[in-house]
NUKOL-582112 format. One line per 10 residues: for each residue x, y, z of N, C-alpha, C, O. Coordinates in steps of 0.1 Angstrom, whole numbers, plus 5000, padded with zeros to 4 digits. Layout:
N
X,Y,Z,X,Y,Z,X,Y,Z,X,Y,Z | ...
***
This chain:
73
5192,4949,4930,5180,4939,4932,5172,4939,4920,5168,4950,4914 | 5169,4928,4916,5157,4929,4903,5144,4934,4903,5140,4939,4914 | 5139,4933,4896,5126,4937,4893,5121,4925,4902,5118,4927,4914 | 5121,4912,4896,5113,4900,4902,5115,4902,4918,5106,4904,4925 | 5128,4902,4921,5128,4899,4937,5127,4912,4949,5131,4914,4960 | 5120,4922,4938,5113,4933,4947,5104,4930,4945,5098,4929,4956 | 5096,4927,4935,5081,4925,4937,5077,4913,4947,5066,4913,4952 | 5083,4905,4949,5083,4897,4957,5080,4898,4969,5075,4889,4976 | 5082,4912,4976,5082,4916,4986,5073,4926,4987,5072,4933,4997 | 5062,4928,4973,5054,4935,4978,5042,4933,4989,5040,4921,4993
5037,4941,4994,5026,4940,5007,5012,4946,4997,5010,4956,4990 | 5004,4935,5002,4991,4938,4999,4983,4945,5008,4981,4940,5019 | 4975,4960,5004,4971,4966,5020,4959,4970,5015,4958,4975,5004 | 4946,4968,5023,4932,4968,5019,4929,4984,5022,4933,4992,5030 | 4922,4984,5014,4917,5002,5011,4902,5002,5018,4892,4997,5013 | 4902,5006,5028,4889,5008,5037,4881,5020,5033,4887,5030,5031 | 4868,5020,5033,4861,5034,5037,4851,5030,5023,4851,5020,5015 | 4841,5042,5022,4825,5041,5016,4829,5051,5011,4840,5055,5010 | 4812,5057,5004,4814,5068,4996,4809,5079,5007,4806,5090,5003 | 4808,5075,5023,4803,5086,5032,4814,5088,5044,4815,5097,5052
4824,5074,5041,4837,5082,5048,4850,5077,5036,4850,5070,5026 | 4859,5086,5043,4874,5083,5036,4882,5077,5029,4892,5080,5036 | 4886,5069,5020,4894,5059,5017,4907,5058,5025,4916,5064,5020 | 4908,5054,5033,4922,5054,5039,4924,5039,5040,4916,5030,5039 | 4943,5038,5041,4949,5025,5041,4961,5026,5054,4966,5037,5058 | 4962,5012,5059,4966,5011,5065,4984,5011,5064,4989,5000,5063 | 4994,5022,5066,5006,5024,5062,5015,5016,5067,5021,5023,5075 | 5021,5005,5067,5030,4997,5073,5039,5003,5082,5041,5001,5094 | 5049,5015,5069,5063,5023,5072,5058,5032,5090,5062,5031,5102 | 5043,5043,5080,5040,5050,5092,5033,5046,5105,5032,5052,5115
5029,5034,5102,5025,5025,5112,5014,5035,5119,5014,5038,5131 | 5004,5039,5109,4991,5043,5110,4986,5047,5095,4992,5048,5084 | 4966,5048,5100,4960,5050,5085,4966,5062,5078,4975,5069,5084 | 4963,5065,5064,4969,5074,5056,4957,5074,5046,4950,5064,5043 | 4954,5088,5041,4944,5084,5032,4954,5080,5019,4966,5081,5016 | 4941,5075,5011,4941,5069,4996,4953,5078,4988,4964,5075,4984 | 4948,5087,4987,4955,5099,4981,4967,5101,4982,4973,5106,4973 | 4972,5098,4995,4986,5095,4999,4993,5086,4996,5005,5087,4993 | 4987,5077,4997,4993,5062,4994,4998,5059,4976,5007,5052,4971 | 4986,5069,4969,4987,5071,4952,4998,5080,4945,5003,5080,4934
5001,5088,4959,5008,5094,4952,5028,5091,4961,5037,5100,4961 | 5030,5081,4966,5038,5073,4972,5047,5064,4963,5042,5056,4956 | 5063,5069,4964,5072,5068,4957,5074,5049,4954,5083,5044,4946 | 5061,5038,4965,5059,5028,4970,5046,5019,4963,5044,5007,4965 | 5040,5027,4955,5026,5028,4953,5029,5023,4940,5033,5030,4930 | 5026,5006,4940,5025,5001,4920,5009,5001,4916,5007,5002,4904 | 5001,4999,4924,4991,4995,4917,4979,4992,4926,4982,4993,4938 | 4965,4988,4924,4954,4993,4930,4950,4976,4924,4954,4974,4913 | 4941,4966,4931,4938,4955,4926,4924,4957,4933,4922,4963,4944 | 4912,4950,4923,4901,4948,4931,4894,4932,4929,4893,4926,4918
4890,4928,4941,4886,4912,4944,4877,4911,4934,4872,4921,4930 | 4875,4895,4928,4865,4894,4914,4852,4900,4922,4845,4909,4916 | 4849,4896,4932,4836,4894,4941,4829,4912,4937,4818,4916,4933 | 4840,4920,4939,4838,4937,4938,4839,4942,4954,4839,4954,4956 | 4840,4933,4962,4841,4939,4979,4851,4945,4984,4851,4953,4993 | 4861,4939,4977,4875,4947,4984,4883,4954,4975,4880,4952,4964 | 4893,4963,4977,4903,4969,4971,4915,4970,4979,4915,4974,4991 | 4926,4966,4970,4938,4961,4981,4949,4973,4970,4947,4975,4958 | 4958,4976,4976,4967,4987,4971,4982,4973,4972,4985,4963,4978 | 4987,4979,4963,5000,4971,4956,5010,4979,4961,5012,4990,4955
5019,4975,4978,5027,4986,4979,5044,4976,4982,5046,4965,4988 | 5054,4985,4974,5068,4980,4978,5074,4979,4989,5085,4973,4989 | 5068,4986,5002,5076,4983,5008,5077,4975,5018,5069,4970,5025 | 5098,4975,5018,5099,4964,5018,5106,4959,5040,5112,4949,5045 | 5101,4968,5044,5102,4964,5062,5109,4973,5068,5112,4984,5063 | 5113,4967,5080,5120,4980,5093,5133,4986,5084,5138,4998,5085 | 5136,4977,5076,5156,4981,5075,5154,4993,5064,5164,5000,5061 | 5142,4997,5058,5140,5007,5050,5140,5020,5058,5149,5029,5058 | 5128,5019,5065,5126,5031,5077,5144,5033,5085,5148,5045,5087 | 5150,5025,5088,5161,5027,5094,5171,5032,5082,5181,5037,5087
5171,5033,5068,5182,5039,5064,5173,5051,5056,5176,5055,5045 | 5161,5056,5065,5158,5067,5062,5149,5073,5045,5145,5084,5041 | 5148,5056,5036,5141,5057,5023,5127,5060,5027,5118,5061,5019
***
């Protein structure tokens, strides 16, 4: 598979929390939150984007749906 037509399939996932609680994101694969820290250090994990506005931060993640979790990557 190429570069292009994996990136294609990346998932944009918004990074929740303040500086009085957690940064956690919501995990697709684990299909619950995970913190920040987790997600950064995830074999899935390209990149961290933030909205021009400054309100959001969305994590750049590869993966790519059920058929992954099913062969165990």
């Amino acid at each position: 598979m190429s570069d292009e037509t994996k990136h294609d399939r990346t998932v944009w996932l918004e990074v929740v929390g303040d500086g009085e609680a957690p940064h956690v994101v919501h995990c697709p694969r684990k299909e619950r939150d995970v913190p920040l820290s987790e997600c950064l250090g995830c074999k899935r994990y390209r990149s961290l984007a933030l909205v021009p506005a400054g309100n959001h931060v969305y994590l750049d993640c590869d993966w790519v749906g059920a058929d992954e979790v099913r062969s165990g990557e």
